[in-house]
C-alpha positions as CSV (number, residue, x, y, z in Angstrom):
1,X,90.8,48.6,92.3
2,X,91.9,48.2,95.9
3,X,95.9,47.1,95.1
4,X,98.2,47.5,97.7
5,X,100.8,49.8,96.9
6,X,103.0,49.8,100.2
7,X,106.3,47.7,98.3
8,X,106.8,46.5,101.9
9,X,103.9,44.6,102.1
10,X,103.8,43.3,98.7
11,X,107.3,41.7,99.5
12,X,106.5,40.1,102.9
13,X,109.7,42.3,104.1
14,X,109.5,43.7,107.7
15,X,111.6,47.0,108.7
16,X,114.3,45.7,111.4
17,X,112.7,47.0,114.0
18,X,111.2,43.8,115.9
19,X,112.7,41.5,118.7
20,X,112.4,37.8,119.5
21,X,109.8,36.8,121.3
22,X,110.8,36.5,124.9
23,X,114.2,38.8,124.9
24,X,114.0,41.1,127.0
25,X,112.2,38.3,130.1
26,X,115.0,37.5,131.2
27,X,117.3,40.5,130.1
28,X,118.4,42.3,133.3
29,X,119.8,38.5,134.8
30,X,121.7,38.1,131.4
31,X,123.1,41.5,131.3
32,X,124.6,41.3,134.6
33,X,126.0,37.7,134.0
34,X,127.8,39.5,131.3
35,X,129.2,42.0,133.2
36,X,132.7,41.8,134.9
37,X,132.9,41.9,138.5
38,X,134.6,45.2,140.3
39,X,135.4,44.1,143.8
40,X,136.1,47.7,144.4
41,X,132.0,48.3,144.6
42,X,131.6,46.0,147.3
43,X,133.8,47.3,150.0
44,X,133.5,50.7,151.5
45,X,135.4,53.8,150.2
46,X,137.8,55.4,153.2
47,X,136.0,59.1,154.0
48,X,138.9,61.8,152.5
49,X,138.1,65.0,154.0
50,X,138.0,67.8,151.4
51,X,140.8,70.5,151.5
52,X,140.5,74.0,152.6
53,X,141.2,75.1,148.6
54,X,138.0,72.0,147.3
55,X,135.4,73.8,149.5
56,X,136.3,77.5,147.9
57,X,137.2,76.6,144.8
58,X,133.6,77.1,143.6
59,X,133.4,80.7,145.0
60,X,136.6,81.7,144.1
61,X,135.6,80.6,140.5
62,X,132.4,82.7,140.6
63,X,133.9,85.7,141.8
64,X,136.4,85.7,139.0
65,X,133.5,85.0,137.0
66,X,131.6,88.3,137.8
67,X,135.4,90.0,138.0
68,X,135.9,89.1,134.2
69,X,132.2,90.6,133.4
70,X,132.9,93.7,135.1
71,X,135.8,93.9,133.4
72,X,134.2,92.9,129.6
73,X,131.6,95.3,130.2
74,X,134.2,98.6,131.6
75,X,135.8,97.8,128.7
76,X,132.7,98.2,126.3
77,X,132.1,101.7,128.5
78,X,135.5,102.7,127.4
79,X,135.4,102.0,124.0
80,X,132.0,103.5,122.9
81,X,132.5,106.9,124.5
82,X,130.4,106.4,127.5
83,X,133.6,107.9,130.2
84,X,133.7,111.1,127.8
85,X,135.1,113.9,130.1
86,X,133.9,117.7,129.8
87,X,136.0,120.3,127.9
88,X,136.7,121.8,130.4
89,X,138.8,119.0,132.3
90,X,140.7,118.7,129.7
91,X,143.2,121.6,128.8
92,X,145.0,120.6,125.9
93,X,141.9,119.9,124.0
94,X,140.4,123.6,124.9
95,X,143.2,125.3,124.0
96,X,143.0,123.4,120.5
97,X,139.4,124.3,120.2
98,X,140.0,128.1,121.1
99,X,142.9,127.9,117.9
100,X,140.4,129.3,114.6
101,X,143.4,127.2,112.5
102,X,142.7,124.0,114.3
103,X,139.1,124.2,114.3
104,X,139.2,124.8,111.0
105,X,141.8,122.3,109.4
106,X,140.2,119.3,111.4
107,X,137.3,119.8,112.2
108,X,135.6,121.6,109.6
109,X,137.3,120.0,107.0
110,X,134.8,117.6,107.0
111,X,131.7,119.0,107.3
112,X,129.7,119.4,103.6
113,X,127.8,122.6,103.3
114,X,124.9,120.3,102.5
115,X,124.9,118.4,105.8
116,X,125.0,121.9,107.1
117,X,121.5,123.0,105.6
118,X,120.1,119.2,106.6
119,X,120.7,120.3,110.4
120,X,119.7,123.0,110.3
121,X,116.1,121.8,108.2
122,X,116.0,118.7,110.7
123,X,116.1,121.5,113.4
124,X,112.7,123.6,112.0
125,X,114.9,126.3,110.1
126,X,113.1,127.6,106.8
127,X,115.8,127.2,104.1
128,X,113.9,131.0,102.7
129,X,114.2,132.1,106.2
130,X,118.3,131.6,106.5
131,X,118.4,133.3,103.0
132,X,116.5,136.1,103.5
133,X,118.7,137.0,107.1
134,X,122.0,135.9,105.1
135,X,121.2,138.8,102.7
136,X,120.2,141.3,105.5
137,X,123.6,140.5,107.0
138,X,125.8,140.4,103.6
139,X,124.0,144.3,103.0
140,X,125.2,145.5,106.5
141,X,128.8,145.1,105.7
């Protein structure tokens, strides 16, 4: 039961992929037979010396390189908060912070009483605990 399945095979049929015999013998003579000539090739190029702006170029391309970079990554500084000044530096804002209104109109207008009592359990605060010293505090008024 030994039949040859390859379809190739059965059909005498090779895949493309083969040469004459004796191509490439003589290839490199024929190949350059075939190319043109360039009577440029054969004489001697005049030396050009290289102006003062070719021989920087290269650094002067590098160093705006690494300028860009520094920028890109000030920039990134900047924009996620890293240059945040104190409070204190900064007048207006502590005078805001000192109004009760302001505090209250834009900053706690957005704080949940429930991401209140997570804090305060993330920071080790027994929920019974708060209650029990809110009630001591609402009977002493």
């Amino acid at each position: 039961m030994d039949k040859n399945t390859d379809i190739l095979n059965r059909l005498n049929h090779k895949d493309g992929m083969t040469v004459p015999e004796g191509f490439f013998d003589d290839f490199a003579q024929r190949m350059e037979a075939a190319l043109p000539e360039r009577p440029e090739l054969s004489t001697p190029s005049p030396y050009i010396p290289r102006t003062t702006w070719q021989r920087i170029r290269p650094y002067v391309y590098m160093a705006a390189m690494f300028a860009g970079v520094w920028c890109m990554l000030k920039m990134f500084s900047i924009m996620g908060g890293g240059d945040r000044q104190p409070l204190e530096s900064n007048p207006v804002m502590a005078e805001a912070f000192e109004n009760e209104k302001f505090v209250n109109d834009y900053i706690f207008s957005d704080v949940n009483q429930w991401d209140i009592y997570d804090q305060l359990m993330e920071e080790g605060i027994d929920a019974q605990a708060l209650c029990d010293s809110l009630a001591a505090f609402d009977s002493l008024q």
